[in-house]
N, C-alpha and C positions, 0 to 999 in steps of 0.2 A: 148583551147586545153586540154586534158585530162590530168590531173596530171599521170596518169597509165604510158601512152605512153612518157611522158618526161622522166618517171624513168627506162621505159626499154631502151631505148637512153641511157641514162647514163650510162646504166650498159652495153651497145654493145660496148661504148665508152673504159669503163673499159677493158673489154676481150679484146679486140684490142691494146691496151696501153699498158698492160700487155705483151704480145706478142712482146713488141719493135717496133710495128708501132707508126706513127705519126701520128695522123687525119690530113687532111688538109683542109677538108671540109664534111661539115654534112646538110644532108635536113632531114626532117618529113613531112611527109604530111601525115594530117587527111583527112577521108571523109568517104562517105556513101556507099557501095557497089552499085551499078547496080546491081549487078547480084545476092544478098542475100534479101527475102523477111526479114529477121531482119530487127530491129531497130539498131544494135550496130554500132558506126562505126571503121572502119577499119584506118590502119596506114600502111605507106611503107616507111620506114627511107634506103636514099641511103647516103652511108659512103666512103670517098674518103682518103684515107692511101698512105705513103710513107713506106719505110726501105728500106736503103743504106743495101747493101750486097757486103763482100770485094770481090774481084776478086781473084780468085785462080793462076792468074801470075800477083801477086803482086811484082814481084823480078823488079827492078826500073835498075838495072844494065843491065840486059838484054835489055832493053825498047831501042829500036834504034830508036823512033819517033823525026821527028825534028819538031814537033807544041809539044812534053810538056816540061814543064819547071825544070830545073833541080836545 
């Protein structure tokens, strides 16, 4: 695999991480276009992220549920 393409991954990796996501999973996949008479080949890094975001009725007093735990 291209060294190129590992370092732009890293650096998607970074800008996302930065932001407060989580990775929780990463693909790269190289290959050759079909559809581009170049030679170069191509990359399509798919990036799977989490971030917990608080709930705006976080007030735990009001919470009348009886499944959470108090």
């Amino acid at each position: 695999m291209d060294e190129d393409m590992l370092a732009d991954q890293r650096r998607l990796v970074e800008l996302i991480e930065a932001e407060g996501w989580d990775v929780t999973d990463l693909e790269l996949s190289a290959y050759d276009s079909p559809w581009a008479d170049e030679d170069d080949p191509e990359a399509t890094v798919t990036i799977t992220a989490r971030k917990p975001y608080e709930s705006e009725d976080d007030d735990d007093e009001d919470d009348e549920s009886p499944y959470r735990l108090k």
